[in-house]
C-alpha positions in Angstrom: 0.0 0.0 0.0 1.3 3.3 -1.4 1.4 6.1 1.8 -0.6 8.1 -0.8 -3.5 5.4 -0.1 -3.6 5.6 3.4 -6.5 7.7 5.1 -5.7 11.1 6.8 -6.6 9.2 10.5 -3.2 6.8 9.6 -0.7 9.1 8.6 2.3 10.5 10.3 2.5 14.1 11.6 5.8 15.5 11.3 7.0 18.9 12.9 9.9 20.5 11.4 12.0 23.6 12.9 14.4 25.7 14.4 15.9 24.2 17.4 14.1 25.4 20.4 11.0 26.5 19.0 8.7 23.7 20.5 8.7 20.9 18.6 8.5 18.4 20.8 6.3 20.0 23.4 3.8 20.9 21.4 4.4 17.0 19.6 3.6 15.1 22.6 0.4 17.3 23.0 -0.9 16.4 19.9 -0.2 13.0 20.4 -1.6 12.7 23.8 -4.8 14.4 22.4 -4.9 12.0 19.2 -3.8 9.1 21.4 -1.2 8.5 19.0 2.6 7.5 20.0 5.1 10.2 20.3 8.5 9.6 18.7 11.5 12.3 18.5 14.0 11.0 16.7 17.3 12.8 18.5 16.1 11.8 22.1 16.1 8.0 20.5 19.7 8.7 19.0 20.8 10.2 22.0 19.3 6.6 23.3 21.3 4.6 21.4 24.3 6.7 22.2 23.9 7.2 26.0 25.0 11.0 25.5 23.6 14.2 24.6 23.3 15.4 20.9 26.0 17.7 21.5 28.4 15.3 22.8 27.7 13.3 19.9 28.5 15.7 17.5 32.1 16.7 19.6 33.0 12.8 19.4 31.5 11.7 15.9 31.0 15.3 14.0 27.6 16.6 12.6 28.2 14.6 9.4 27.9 11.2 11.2 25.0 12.4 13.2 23.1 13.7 10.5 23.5 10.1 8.8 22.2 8.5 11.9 19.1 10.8 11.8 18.8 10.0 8.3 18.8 6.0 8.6 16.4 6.7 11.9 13.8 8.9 10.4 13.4 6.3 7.4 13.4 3.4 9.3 11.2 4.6 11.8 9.0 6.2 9.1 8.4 3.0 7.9 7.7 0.6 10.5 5.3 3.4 12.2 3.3 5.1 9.8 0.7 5.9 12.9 3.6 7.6 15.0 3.9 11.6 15.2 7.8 12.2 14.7 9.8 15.5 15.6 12.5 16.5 13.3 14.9 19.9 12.8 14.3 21.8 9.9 18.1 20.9 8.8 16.7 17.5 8.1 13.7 18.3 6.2 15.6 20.8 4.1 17.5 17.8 2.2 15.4 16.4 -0.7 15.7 12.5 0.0 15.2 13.2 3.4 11.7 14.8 2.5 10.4 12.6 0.2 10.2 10.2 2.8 7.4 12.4 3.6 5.5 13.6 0.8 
């Protein structure tokens, strides 16, 4: 089934912006109030990684994080297409990373 075929009720909400703005507060509202499950992406890397995203970027560089991200949002994308995800607007600026969206 194409994501194109799946009714509005089933698809993913995905915020997008500057860092600090209220992504993921304003996320996990919307979730609670759609009962939907909440997912933010760098809080799952940071996870992974047992350190902050800035430590992460100090030992590994931006490059390597922004890869991770990148293999995260699709694979998470696509088991969960129920899930409300969080993402930077650095991510959502790069084409391949956006069509996973549209």
């Amino acid at each position: 089934m194409a994501y194109n075929d799946i009714s509005l009720r089933e698809k993913s909400i995905v915020f997008i912006g500057f860092m600090g703005v209220g992504k993921t507060t304003i996320g996990e509202m919307v979730a609670k109030k759609l009962y939907r499950d909440f997912v933010d992406i760098d809080q799952e890397i940071e996870k992974e990684f047992n350190m902050p995203t800035s430590q992460i970027f100090k030992e590994h560089g931006e490059t390597f994080f922004r890869q991770k991200e990148k293999r995260s949002n699709k694979s998470t994308f696509t088991a969960a297409l129920k899930n409300h995800f969080f993402r930077g607007r650095r991510f959502f600026t790069r084409r391949n990373s956006r069509d996973l969206f549209i």
